[in-house]
N, C-alpha and C positions, 0 to 999 in steps of 0.2 A: 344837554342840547338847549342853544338858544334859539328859538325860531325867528326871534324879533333880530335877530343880528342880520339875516339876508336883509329885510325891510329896510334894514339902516343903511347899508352896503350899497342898495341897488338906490335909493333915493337921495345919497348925497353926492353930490358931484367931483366925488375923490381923480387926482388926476393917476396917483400911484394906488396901489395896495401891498403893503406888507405885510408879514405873517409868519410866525414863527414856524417851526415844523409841530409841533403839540398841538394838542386838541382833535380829538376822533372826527366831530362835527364841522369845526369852527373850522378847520383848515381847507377842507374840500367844498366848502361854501363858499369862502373867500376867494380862493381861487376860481369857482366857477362863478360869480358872478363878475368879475374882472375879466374873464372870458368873453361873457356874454355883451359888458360894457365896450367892448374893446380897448379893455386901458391897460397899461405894465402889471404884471405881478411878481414884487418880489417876493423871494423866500428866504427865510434865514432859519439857519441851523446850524447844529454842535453834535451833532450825531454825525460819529464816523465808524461804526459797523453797522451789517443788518443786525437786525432784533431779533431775537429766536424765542419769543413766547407765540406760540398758537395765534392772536389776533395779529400781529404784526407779521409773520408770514404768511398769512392769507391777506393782509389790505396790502403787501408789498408792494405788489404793482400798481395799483392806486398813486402809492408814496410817492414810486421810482418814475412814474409819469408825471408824478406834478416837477419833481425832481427835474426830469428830461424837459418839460414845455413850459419852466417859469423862466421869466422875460431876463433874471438876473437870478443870481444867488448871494446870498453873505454868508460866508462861513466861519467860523468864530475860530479859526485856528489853518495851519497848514496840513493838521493832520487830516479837518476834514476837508479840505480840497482836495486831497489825496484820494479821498474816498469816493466822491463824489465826481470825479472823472474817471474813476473802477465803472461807477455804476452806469456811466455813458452821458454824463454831463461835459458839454465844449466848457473847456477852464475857461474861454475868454470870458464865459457867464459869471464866473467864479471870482467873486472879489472876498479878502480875507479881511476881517476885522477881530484882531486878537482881544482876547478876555484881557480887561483890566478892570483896577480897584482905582481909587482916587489916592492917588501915591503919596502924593502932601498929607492925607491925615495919616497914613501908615506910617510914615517915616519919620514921622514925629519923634521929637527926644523925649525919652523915657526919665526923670529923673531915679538915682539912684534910692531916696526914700520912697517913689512910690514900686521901685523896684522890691525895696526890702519889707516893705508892705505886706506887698502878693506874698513872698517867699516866709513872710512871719503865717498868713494867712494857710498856706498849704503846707507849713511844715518845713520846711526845704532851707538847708545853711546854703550861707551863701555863695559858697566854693563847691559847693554840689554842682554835677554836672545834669544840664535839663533836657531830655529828651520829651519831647511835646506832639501830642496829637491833636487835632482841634477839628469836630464835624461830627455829624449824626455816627450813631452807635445803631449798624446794620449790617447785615448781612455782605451789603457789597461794597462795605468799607476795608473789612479784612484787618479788623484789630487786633481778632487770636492772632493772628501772624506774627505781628507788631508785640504781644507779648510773650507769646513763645521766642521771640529774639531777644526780647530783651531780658529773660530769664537768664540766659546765656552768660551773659555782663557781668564783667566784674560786683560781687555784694555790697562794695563800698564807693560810696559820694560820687552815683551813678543814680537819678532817680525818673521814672517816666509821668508824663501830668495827662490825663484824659478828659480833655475839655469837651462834653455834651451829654445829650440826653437819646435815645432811641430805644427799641425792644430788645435787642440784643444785652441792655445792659448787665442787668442779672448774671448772663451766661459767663460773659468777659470777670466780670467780680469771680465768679466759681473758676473761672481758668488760672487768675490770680490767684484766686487761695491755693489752688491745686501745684501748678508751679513755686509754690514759695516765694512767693516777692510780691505780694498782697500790702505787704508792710513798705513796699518801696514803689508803691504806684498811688498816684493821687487820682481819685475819680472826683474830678472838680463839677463837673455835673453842666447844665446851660447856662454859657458864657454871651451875652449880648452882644454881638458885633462891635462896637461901640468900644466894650470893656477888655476885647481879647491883643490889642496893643502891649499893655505892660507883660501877658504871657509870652507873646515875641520877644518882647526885651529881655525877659529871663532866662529865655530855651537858646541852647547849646544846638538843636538840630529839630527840624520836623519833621515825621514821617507821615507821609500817606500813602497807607499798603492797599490801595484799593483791590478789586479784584472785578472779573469780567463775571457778569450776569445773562440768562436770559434778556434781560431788559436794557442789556446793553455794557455799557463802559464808562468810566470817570467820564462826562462830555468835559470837567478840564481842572476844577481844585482854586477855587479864586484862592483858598488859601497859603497857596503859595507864592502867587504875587504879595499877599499880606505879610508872609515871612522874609520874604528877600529886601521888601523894602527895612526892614530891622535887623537887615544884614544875617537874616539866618539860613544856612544852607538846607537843603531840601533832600530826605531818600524819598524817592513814589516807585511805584512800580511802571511797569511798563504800559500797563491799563488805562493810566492816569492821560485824559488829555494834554494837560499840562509839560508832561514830559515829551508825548507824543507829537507836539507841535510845537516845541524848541524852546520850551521857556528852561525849562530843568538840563541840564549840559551834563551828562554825565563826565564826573571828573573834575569840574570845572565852577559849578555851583552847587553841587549835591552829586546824589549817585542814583541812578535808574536799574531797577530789578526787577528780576522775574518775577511774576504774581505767584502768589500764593506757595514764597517759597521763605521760609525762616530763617534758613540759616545765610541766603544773602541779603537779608536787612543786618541779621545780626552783623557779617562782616563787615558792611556798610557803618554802622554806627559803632563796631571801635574803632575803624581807620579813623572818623571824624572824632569820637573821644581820646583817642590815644595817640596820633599821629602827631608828632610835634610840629605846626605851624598849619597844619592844614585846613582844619577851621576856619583858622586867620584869612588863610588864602582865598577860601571861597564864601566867605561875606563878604571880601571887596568884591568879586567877581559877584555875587547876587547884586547888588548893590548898582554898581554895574548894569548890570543885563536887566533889570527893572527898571530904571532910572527912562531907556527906550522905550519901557512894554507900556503904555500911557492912554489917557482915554482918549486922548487925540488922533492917536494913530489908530485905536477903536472907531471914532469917528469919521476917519476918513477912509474906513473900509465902504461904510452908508454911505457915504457922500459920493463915490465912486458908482455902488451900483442904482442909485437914484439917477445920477446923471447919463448916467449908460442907456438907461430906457426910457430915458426924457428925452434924448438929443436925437431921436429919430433913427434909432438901430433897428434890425431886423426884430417882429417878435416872432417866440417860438411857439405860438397857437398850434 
């Protein structure tokens, strides 16, 4: 809790206020003193289920009020406008501003040396094929998943690269050894943002098996806008915002599966390892379909619901 943040709230002469959905305190503050000023409030959010831990279905209705009587919404995806006209939100409130990365440094050309660099770095010939994960190592990433399928896989010049750090680690190591292909999986450990470019360039495919939590769902995977701009197709499950809200095509740029199921990631990644041209086919198609997803059009989700509740629209006090 910040006490001093109402003081700041109520003494500067804000014309809007915006506010993310997070924060226990901070959220129900801002909104009520934007109330009490008579000025817009927007809300912006990437939460598209309820929450099922104990504090969040008890504040629900708290949420699902500010939900219903903020002046606009931004929702960082279609999935969660979806949701948020479930919970009794007018869509006209509802302006969408999809998740993006800055596409120009993603899509950067990888040179071939500093490709064979990494690949000298983790072990990996160059004709190997790279099934890549990249993101915290937790519980509602669903990595066992991700290696229990990839156990599956052919033994030979098939290898998976686990890019981060989290609690889970340990566990996922002991699942490798237990599966046998301990010897075919790289735990490359925490990769800077910055630095995770040339593992794009070198992966054949990324997955993110996330899975649903009490605390919620993927709100959406920036890293798979960071792979499609390096033309690499995408498995997520169904959980994943990302897929949830049109970015991942099943078929088309990647494949979308069931959560917390193994054996269709596994089929997933021999159709893309094995399938002759298919690969091929959907990193133009990523390539493609990102080339859209921009921070402009991010942009101009804000710029719509700023102007919505500047231009003299009804508010929902």
């Amino acid at each position: 809790m910040t006490p001093a943040l109402v003081t700041k709230l109520w003494r500067n002469n804000y014309d809007v206020y915006v506010k993310c959905i997070n924060g226990r305190f901070a959220l129900p503050a801002t909104f009520a003193v934007a109330r009490l000023r008579h000025k817009p409030f927007v809300l912006v959010t990437d939460t598209w289920t309820t929450l099922g831990t104990t504090f969040h279905r008890l504040a629900f209705p708290i949420t699902r009020y500010i939900y219903r009587h903020s002046d606009a919404v931004v929702a960082n995806g279609e999935h969660v406008k979806r949701y948020l006209t479930y919970v009794g939100v007018d869509s006209d409130r509802v302006f969408v501003a999809p998740h993006a990365v800055d596409n120009e440094v993603y899509s950067r050309v990888v040179p071939e040396a500093e490709r064979d660099s990494l690949r000298a770095k983790l072990g990996i010939s160059r004709d190997w094929k790279v099934v890549l994960y990249v993101g915290r190592l937790e519980e509602s990433k669903g990595v066992g998943f991700l290696i229990d399928a990839f156990a599956s896989l052919p033994r030979q010049g098939v290898i998976l690269v686990v890019a981060g750090t989290g609690s889970t680690a340990p566990d996922l190591e002991r699942v490798a050894e237990e599966r046998g292909v301990i010897d075919r999986v790289r735990f490359a450990g925490y990769i800077p943002p910055e630095e995770t470019i040339p593992y794009y360039a070198i992966a054949t495919v990324l997955v993110l098996p996330s899975v649903s939590m009490p605390t919620g769902k993927e709100p959406w995977g920036l890293v798979v806008n960071e792979a499609f701009n390096q033309g690499v197709p995408v498995i997520a499950t169904e959980t994943v915002g990302a897929a949830a809200g049109g970015l991942v095509q099943d078929g088309v740029n990647g494949f979308v599966v069931p959560e917390r199921d193994s054996a269709a990631i596994a089929r997933a990644l021999q159709r893309i390892t094995e399938e002759p041209g298919l690969r091929e086919r959907m990193s133009e198609n990523a390539r493609r379909v990102i080339a859209g997803w921009d921070n402009d059009r991010m942009v101009h989700g804000f710029q719509q619901a700023i102007e919505y509740v500047t231009n003299g629209r009804k508010s929902c006090r």
